[in-house]
TIVO-2410 file (N, C-alpha, C; in nm, 3 decimals):
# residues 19
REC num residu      c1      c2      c3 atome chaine
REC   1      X   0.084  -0.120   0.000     N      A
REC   1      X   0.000   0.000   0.000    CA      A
REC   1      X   0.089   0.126   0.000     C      A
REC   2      X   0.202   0.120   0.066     N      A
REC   2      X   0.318   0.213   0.053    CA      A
REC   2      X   0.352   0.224  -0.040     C      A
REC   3      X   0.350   0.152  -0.163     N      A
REC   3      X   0.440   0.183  -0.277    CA      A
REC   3      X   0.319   0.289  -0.336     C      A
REC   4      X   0.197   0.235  -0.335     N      A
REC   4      X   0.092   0.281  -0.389    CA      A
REC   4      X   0.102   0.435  -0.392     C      A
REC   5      X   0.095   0.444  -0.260     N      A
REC   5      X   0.095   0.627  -0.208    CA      A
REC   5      X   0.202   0.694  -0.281     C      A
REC   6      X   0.357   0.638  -0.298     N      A
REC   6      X   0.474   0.688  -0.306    CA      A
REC   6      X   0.484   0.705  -0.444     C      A
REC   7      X   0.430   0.621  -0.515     N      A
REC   7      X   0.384   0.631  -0.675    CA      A
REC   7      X   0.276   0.739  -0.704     C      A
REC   8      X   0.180   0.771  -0.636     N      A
REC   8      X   0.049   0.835  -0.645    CA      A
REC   8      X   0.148   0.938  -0.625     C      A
REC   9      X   0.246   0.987  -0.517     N      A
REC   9      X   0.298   1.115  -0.507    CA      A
REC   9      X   0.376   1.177  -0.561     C      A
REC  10      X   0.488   1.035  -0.653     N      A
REC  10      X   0.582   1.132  -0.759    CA      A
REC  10      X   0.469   1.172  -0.867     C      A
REC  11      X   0.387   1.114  -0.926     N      A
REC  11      X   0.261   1.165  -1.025    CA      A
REC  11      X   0.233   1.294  -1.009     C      A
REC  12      X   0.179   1.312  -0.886     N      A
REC  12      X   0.107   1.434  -0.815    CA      A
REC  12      X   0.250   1.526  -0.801     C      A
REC  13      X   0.347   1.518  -0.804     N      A
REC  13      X   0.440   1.637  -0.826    CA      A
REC  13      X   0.493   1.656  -0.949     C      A
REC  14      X   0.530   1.527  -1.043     N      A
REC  14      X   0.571   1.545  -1.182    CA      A
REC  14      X   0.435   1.622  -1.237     C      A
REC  15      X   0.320   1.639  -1.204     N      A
REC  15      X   0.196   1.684  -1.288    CA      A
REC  15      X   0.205   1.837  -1.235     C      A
REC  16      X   0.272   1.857  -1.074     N      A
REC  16      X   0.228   2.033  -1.062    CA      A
REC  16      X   0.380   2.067  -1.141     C      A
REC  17      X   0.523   2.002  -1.141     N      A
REC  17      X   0.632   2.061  -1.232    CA      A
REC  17      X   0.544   2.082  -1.313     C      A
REC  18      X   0.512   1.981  -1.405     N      A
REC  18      X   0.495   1.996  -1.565    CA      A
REC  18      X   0.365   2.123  -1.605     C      A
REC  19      X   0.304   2.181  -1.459     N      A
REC  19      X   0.204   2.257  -1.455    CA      A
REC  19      X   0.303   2.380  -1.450     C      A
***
């Protein structure tokens, strides 16, 4: 479930960079 989150959170920061 940890990886889950830690994956969900580089997403959620590569998406506000790329914002």
């Amino acid at each position: 479930m940890t990886s889950a989150i830690f994956f969900l959170s580089i997403i959620h920061t590569n998406n506000l960079f790329v914002l």
